[in-house]
C-alpha positions as CSV (number, residue, x, y, z in Angstrom):
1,X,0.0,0.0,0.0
2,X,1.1,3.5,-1.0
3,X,1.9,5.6,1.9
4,X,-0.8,8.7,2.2
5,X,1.7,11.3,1.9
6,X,2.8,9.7,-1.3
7,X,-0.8,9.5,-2.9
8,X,-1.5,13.4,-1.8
9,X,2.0,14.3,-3.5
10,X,1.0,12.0,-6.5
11,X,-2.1,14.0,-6.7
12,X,-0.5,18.0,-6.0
13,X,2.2,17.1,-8.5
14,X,0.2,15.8,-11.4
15,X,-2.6,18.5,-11.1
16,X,-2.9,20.7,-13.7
17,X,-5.1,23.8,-14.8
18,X,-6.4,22.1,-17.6
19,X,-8.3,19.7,-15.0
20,X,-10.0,22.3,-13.3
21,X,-13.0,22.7,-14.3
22,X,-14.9,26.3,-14.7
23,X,-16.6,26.8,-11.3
24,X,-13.7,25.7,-9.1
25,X,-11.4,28.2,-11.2
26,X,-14.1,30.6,-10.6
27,X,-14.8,29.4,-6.8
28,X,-10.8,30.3,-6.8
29,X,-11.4,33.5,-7.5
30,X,-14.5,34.2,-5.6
31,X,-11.6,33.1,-2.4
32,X,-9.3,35.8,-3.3
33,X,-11.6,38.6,-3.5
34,X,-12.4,37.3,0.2
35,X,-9.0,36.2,1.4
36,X,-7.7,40.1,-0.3
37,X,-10.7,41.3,1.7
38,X,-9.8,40.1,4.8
39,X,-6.0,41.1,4.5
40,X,-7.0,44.7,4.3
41,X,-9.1,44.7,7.2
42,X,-6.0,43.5,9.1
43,X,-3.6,45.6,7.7
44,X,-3.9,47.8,10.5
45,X,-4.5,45.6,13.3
46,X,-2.1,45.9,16.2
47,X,-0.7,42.1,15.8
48,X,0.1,42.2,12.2
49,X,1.6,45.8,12.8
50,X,4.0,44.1,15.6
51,X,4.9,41.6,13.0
52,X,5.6,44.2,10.7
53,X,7.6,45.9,12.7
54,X,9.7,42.9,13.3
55,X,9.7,41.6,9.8
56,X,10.8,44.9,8.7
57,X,13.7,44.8,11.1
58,X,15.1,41.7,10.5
59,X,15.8,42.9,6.7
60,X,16.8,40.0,4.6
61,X,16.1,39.2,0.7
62,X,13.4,41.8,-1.3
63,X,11.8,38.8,-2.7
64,X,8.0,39.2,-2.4
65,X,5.7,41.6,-1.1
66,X,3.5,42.5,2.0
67,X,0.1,43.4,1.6
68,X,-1.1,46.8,2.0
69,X,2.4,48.1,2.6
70,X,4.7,46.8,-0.1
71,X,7.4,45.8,2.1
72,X,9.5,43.9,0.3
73,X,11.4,40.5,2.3
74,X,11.8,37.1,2.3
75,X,9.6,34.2,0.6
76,X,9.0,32.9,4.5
77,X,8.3,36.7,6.1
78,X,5.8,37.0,3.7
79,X,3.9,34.5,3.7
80,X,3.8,34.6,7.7
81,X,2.6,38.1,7.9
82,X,0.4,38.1,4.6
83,X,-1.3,35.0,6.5
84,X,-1.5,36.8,9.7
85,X,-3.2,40.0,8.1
86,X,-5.4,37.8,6.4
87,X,-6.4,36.0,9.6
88,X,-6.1,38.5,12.1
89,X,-10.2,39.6,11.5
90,X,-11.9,36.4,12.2
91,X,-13.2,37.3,9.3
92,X,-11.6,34.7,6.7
93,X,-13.6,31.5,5.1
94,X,-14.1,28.3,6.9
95,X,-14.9,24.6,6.8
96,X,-15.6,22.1,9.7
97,X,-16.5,18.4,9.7
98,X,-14.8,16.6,12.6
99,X,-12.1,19.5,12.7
100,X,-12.5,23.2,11.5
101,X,-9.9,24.7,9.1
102,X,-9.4,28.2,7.2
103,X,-8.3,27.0,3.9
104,X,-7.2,30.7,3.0
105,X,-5.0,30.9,5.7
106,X,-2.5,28.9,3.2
107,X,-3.2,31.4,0.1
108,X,-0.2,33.5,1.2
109,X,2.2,30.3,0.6
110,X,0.9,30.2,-2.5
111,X,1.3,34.2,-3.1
112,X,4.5,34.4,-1.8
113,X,6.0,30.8,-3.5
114,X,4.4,32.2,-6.7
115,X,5.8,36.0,-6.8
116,X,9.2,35.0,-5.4
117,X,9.5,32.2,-9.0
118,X,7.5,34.5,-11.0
119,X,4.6,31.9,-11.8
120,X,1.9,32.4,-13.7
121,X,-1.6,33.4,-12.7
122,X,-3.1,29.4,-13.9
123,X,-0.1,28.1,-11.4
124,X,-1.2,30.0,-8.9
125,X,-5.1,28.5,-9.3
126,X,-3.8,25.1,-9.2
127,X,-1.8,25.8,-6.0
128,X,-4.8,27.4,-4.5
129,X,-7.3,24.8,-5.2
130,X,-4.7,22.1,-3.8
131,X,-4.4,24.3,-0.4
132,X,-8.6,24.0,0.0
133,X,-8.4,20.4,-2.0
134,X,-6.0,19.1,1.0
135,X,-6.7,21.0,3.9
136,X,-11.0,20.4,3.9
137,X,-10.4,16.6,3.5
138,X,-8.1,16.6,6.2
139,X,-11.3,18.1,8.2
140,X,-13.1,14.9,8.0
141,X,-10.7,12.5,8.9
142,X,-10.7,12.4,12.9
143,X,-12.9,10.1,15.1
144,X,-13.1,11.9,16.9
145,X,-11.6,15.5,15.5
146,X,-8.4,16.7,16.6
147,X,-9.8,19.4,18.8
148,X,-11.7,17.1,20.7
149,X,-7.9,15.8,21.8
150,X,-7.0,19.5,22.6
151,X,-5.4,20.1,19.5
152,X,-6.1,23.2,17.3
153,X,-6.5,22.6,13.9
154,X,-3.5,24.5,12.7
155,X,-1.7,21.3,13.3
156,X,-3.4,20.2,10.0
157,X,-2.1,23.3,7.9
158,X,1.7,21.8,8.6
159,X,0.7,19.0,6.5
160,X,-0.9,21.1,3.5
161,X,1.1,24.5,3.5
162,X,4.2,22.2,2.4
163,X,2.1,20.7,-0.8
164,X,1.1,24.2,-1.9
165,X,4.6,25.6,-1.7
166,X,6.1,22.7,-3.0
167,X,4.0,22.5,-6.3
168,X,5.1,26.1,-7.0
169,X,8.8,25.0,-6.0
170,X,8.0,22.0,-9.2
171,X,9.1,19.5,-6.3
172,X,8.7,15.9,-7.6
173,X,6.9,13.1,-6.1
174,X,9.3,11.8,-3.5
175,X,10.3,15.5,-2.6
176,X,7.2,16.8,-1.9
177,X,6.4,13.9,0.5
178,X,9.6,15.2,2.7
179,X,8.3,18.6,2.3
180,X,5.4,17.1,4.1
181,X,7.0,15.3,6.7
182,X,9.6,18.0,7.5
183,X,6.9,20.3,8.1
184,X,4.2,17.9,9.2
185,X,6.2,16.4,12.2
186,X,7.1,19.8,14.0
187,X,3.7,21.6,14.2
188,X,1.3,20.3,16.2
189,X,-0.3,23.1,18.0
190,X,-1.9,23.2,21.1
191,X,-5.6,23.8,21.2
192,X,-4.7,25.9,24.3
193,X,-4.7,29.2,21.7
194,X,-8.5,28.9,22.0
195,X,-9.1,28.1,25.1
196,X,-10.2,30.8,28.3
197,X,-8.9,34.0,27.8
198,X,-7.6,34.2,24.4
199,X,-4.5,36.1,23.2
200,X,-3.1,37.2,19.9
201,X,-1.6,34.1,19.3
202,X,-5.6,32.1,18.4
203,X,-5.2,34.2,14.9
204,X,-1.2,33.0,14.6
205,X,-1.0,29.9,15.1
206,X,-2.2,29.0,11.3
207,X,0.0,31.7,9.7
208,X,2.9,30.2,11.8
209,X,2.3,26.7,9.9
210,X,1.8,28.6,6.7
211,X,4.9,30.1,7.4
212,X,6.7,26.5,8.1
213,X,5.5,24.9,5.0
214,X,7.2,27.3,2.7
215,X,10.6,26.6,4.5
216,X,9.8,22.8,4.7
217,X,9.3,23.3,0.9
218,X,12.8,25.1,0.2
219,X,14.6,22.3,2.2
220,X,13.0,19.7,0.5
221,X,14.4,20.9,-2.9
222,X,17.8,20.9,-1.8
223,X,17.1,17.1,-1.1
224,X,16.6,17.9,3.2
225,X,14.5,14.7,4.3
226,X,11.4,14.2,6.2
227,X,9.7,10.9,7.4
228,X,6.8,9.9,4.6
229,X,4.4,7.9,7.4
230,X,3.9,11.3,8.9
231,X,0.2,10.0,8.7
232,X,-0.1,6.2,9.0
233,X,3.2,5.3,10.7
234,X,4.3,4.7,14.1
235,X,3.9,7.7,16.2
236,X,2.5,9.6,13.5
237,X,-1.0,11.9,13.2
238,X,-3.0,8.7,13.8
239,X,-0.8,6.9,16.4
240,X,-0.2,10.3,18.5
241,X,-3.9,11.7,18.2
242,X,-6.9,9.6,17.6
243,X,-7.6,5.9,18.2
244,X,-10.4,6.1,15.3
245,X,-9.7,7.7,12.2
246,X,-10.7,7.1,8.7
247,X,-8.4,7.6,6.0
248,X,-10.3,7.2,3.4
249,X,-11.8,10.7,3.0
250,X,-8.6,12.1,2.5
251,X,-7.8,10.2,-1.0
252,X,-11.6,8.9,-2.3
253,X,-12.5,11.1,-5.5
254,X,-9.1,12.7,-5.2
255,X,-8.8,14.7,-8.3
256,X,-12.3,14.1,-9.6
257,X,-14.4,16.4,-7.6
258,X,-12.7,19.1,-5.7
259,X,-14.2,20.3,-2.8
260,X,-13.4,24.5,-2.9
261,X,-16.8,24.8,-3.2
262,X,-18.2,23.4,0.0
263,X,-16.4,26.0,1.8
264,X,-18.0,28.6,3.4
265,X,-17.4,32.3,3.8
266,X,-17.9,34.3,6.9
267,X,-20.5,36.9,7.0
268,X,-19.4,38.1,10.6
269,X,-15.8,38.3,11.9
270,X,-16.7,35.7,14.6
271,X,-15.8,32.2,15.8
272,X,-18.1,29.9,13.5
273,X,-20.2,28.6,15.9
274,X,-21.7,31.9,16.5
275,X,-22.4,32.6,13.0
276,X,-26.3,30.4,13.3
277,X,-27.0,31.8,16.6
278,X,-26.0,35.6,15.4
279,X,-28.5,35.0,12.1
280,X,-30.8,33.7,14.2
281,X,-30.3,36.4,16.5
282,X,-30.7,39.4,13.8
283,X,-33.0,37.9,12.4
284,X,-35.9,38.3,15.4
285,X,-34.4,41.4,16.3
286,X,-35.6,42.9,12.9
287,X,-38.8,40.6,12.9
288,X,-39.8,41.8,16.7
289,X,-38.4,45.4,15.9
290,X,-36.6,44.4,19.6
291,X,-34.7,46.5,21.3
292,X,-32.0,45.4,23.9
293,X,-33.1,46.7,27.8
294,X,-36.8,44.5,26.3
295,X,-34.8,41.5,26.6
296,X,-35.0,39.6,29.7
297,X,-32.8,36.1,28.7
298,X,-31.4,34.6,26.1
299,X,-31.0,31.1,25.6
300,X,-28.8,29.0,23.2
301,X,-29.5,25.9,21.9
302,X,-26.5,24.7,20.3
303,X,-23.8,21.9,20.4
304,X,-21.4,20.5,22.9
305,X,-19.0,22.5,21.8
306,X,-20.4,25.6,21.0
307,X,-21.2,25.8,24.7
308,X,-17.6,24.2,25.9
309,X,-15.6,26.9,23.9
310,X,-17.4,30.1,23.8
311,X,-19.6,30.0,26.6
312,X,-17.0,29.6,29.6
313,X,-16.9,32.3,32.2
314,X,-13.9,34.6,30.2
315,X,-16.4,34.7,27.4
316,X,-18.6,36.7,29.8
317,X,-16.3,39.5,30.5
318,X,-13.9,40.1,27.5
319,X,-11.3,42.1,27.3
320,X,-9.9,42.4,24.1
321,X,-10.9,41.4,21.0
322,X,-9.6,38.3,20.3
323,X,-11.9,36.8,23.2
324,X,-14.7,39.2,22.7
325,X,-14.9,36.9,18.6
326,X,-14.6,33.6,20.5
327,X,-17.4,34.9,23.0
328,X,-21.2,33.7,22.4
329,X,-22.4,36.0,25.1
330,X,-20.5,39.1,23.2
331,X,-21.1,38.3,20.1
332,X,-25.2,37.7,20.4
333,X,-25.0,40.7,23.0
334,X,-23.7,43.2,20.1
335,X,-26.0,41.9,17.6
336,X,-29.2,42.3,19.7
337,X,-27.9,46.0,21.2
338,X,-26.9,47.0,17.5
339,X,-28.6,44.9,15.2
340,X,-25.0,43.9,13.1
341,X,-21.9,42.1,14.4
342,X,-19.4,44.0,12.0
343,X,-15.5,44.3,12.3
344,X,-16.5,48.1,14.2
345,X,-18.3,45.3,16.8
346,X,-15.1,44.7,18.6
347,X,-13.1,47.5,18.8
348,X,-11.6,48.1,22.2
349,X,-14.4,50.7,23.1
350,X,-17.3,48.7,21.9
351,X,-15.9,45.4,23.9
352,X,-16.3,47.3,27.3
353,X,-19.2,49.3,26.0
354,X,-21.5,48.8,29.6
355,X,-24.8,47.9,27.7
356,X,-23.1,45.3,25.7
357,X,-21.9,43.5,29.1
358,X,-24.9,44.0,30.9
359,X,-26.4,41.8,27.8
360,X,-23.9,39.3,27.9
361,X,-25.1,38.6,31.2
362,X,-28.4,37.2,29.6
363,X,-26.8,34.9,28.0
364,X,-27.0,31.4,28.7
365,X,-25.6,28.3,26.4
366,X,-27.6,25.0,26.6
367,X,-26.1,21.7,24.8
368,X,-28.7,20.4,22.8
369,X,-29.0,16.9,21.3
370,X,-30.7,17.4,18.7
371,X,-28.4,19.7,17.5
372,X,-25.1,17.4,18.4
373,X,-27.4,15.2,15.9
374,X,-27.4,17.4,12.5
375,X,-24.1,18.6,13.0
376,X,-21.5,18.8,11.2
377,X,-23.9,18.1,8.0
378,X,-25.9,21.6,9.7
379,X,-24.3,24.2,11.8
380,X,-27.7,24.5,13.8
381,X,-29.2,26.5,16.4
382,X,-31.9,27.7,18.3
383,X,-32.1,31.2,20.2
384,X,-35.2,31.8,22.5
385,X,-35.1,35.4,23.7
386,X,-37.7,35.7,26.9
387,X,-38.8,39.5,27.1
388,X,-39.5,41.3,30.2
389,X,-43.3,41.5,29.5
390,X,-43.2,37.8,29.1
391,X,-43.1,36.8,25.3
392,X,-41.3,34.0,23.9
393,X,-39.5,34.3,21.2
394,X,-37.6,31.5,19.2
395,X,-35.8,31.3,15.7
396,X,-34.0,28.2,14.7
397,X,-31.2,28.3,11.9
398,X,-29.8,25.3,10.4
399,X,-26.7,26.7,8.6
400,X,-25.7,30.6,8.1
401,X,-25.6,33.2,5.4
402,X,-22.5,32.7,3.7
403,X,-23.1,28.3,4.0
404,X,-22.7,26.8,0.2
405,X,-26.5,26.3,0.6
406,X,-26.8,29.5,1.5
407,X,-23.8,31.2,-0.1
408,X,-22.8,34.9,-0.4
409,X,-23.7,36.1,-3.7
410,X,-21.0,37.9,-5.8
411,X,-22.7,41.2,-4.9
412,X,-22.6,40.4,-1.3
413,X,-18.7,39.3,-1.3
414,X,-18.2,42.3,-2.9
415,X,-20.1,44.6,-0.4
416,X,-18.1,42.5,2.4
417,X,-14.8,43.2,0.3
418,X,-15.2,46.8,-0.2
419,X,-16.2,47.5,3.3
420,X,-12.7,46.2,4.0
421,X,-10.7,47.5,1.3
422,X,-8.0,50.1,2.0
423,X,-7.4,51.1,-1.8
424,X,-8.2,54.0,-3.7
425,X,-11.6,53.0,-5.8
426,X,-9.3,52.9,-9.3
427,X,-6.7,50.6,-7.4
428,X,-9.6,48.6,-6.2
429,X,-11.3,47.8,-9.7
430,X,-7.5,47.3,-11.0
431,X,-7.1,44.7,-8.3
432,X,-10.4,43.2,-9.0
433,X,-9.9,43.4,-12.4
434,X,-6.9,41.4,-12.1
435,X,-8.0,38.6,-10.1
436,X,-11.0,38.2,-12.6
437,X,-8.6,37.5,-15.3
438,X,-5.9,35.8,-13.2
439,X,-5.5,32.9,-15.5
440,X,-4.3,35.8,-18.1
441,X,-1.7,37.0,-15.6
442,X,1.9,36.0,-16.4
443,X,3.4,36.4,-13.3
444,X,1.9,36.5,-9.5
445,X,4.2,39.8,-9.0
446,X,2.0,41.2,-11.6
447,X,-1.5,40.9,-9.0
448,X,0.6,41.3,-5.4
449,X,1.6,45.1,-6.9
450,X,-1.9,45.7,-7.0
451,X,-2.4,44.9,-3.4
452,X,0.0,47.8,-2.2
453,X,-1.4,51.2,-1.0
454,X,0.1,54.0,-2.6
455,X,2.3,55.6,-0.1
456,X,0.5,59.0,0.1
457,X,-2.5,57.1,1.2
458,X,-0.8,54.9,4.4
């Protein structure tokens, strides 16, 4: 039997654009107006500007660019911080089975591998379609997932970032399975990043492994080794994490239906698991024409885990943002007192806001089996407001806005996109522009330029 990192490199190496059909190379680009998107709005976050600041001072090879900035460094730097910017908003697309990913959080491999060998704009679809191909089957292999184990799912971005970067690189077969292995065996992180009171490191953690597989890649082709049973083998993924996995979903169909378009975008800049109860929340808000100090309680009905990780008592009393988007209480608080949960929604002043507390506080999260049931085929819910004058009110969601059943239309990716973009309108429609006709584009340098703000507008 074939090893699975050898099947996956079989696969990433002998994909081509001519195998693509038209609505994954269109679902490609959809994910780059959105991944684009999210980088602006986290261009001038405080974590990404730290990163900047360090990335800046370290100096080092002008070999690709940041986003928003145009610094110029190294194939690594960049694809760390373009990641990080791109994360650092909550805000970026997402996938969950037994594990949750954010396939975008491995586009900047692909941006950075792809300016820094001056690929075109077809290598850079195939790359991209590999990082969602890879990384959402990898979601569906745990029994259970790997943050049931207290792992966070960045662990599985070590094992794809290396393919992405590697198939730009034109690794062969047995080099691109110790591109995997090198980066595969070294970063396992701890679902810890999530957990309580969150710090900046929830939103780099991914970018981190992004950042790993593009050095992994770059050893690899000067013939460094890794282990190939990084899945299978003794004290491997399987061994170290799960007594139950199945395999198969990872290699079944592999190549014949790609599965970029089963993955959602976010409509809020939340933790996922809010995203039914927040639609569910606006949504009898505006039908009840509700306003906050009316409500009495709120109750959730939602899954184990939904309750396990963003109902626990931090999540009550956040202090900064990156709890305040892992907080049910916060998050449903803000949407009832302002009737949107937008990137504004948790700004340091709006987090301590008094009226938003004093909402959280009426909060409560209640497992539900029904819901453990449907999910992961339905990201359901059920929020029951009891008012003061003593009404019930209850609205059940089955899978948000921004779901592939439910999916954003281009118009509405476009209102999410421009409500983050930092450009000038003309530099805008040029970017847009571009990425509409990126399999005309003869070199990725061609679309990062378009991503820099003109200096005179920083």
């Amino acid at each position: 039997m074939k090893s699975v990192s050898r099947q996956l490199s079989e696969f990433a190496v002998g994909l081509k654009f001519k195998d693509l059909p038209g609505d994954v190379v269109r679902d490609v680009k959809r994910f780059l107006i959105d991944t684009f998107g999210c980088a602006f709005g986290g261009y001038k976050s405080k974590d990404p500007k730290m990163v900047h600041r360090v990335v800046e001072r370290l100096g080092g090879t002008r070999q690709c660019t940041v986003i928003g900035s145009g610094l110029k460094t190294s194939v690594t730097n960049a694809a760390l911080l373009n990641a990080l910017m791109v994360r650092a908003l909550d805000y970026n697309d997402i996938y969950w089975k037994a594990d949750p990913s954010h396939p975008s959080d491995i586009i900047p491999a692909a941006l950075a591998m792809g300016e820094k060998l001056g690929k075109s704009g077809k290598d850079l679809i195939v790359a991209i379609v590999i990082a969602y191909e890879i990384e959402m089957r990898l979601c569906e292999i745990g029994k259970p997932g790997i943050r049931e184990k207290g792992w966070h799912h960045a662990t599985l971005t070590g094992f794809v970032s290396p393919m992405v970067a590697g198939k730009l690189l034109g690794l062969n077969v047995e080099k691109m399975i110790n591109a995997i292995g090198i980066s595969a065996c070294h970063t396992f992180s701890l679902g810890s990043v999530t957990a309580g009171k969150l710090t900046m490191m929830k939103n780099t953690v991914d970018p981190m492994a992004t950042e790993a597989g593009v050095m992994a890649a770059l050893m690899a082709k000067e013939g460094y080794t890794g282990p190939e049973p990084i899945y299978e083998g003794r004290e491997g993924l399987m061994d170290c994490l799960g007594e139950a996995w199945d395999l198969k979903p990872l290699t079944k169909g592999l190549g014949k239906k790609f599965k970029i378009g089963d993955c959602s975008m976010k409509p809020y800049p939340t933790e996922f698991l809010t995203h039914s109860p927040i639609s569910a929340m606006l949504e009898l808000k505006k039908a009840h024409n509700l306003e906050a100090d009316e409500v009495e309680e709120i109750r959730v009905h939602t899954i184990g885990r939904g309750v396990e990780i963003l109902c626990d008592k931090d999540k009550y009393d956040p202090h900064e943002k990156e709890t305040a988007d892992h907080s049910m209480p916060y998050c449903l608080a803000v949407a009832l007192v302002d009737g949107q949960v937008v990137p504004a929604s948790f700004k340091e002043s709006k987090i301590r806001n008094p009226k938003v507390l004093e909402n959280c506080r009426k909060v409560k999260g209640v497992v539900d089996k029904e819901c453990e049931r449907k999910f992961p085929a339905m990201q359901p819910c059920k929020v029951i407001l009891r008012t003061k004058d003593g009404r019930e009110l209850s609205k059940a969601v089955d899978f948000a806005k921004g779901d592939p059943r439910n999916p954003l239309s281009d118009e509405e990716l476009l209102v999410k996109y421009n409500s983050l973009s930092i450009l000038p309108p003309k530099d805008n429609a040029r970017l847009l522009d571009t990425i509409e006709n990126l399999e005309k584009v003869r070199d990725t340098a061609e679309l990062m330029k378009r991503t820099v703000l003109k200096k005179k507008s920083r």
